[in-house]
N, C-alpha and C positions, 0 to 999 in steps of 0.2 A: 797884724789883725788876728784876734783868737778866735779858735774856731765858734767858742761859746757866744762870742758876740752875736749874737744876731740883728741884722739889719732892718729886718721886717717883724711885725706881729700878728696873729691869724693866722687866716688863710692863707695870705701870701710864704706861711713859711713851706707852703708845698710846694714854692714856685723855687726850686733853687737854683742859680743861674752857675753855677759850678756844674752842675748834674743836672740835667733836665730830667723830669722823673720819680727824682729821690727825696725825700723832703731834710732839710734842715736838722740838725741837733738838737736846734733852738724850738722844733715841733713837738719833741720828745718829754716839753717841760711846761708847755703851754697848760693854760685852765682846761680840763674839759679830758684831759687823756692822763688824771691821772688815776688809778686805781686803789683808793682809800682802801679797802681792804685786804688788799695785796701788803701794803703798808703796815696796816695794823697789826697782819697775820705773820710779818718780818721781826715788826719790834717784841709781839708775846712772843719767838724763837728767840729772839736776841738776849731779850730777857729770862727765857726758860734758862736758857744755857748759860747765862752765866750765875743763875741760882745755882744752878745743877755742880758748876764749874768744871772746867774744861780736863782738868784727871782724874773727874766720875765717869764722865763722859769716853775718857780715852780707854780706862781701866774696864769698863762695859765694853766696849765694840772688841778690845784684846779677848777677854773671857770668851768672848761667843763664837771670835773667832779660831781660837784655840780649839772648841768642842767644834767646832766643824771641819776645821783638820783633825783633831782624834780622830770621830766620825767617819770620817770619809778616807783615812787609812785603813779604819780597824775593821767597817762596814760594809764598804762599797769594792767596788774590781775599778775604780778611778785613783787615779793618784794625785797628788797637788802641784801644781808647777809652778806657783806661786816663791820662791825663796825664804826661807828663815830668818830675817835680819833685823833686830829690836828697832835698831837707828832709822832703817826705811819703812816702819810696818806702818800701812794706811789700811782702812777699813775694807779692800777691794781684795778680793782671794781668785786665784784663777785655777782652773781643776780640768784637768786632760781629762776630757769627756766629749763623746761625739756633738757636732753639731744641732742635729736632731733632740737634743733635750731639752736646749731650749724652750721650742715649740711646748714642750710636755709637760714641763714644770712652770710657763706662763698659766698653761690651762688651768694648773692647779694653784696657782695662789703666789708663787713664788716669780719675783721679777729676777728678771737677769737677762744676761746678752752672751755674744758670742765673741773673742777677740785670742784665735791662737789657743782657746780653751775655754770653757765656761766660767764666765767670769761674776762676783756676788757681789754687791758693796752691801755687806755687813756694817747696821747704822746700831747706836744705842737704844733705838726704839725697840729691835728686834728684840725677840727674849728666845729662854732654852725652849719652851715650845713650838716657836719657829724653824729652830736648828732642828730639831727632830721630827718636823714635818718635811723638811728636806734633806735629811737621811733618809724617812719611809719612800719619797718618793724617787730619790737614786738611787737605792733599790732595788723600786720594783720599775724601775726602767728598762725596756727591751728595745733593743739595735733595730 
């Protein structure tokens, strides 16, 4: 039996007799829950990016991320803790910096988390204006 079959249609797919509780797979594709615009807002991405194509896209997030390690060596009292390595570079930098910046730099505009160091996922939307709104603001950061 596959999980996608489902046995029942509607309502009943809330009733699932594996899990009481839990609803079905098969509720997950029913009429009524799906989100057309969710969809639409997937395929204009899907389509942006591969107009864009995917070594604009990778050659962009490289550059920005380069200027925010320059930056934050040349600039900052943080260091990078992130590795050098071409073969594994993904768009996510992580920077030995206290926990407390976080907080500091949501207020100001800049998203990011905390995991072992501050960590950025530098995307191709971003541009050098943005790198240099978050060198001003690690910075003028105080402990």
């Amino acid at each position: 039996e596959s999980i996608l079959a489902s046995k029942v249609r509607g309502y009943n797919t809330f009733k699932n007799p594996r899990k009481e509780g839990q609803p079905t797979l098969g509720e997950y594709f029913e009429p009524g829950h799906q989100d057309l615009l969710a969809f639409k807002t997937l395929a204009f991405q899907v389509n942006r990016f591969n107009e864009l194509g995917f070594d604009q896209i990778q050659a962009q997030i490289h550059q920005l991320k380069s200027l925010v390690r320059q930056g934050v060596e040349a600039e900052t009292n943080y260091s990078i803790r992130t590795p050098l390595n071409p073969h594994l570079e993904s768009g996510i930098l992580s920077i030995d910096a206290p926990k407390t910046v976080v907080s500091y730099l949501n207020q100001n505009g800049i998203v990011c988390s905390y995991n072992r160091g501050l960590r950025l996922g530098i995307h191709f939307y971003n541009n050098e204006a943005d790198i240099k709104h978050l060198l001003t603001l690690l910075k003028s950061f105080n402990v």
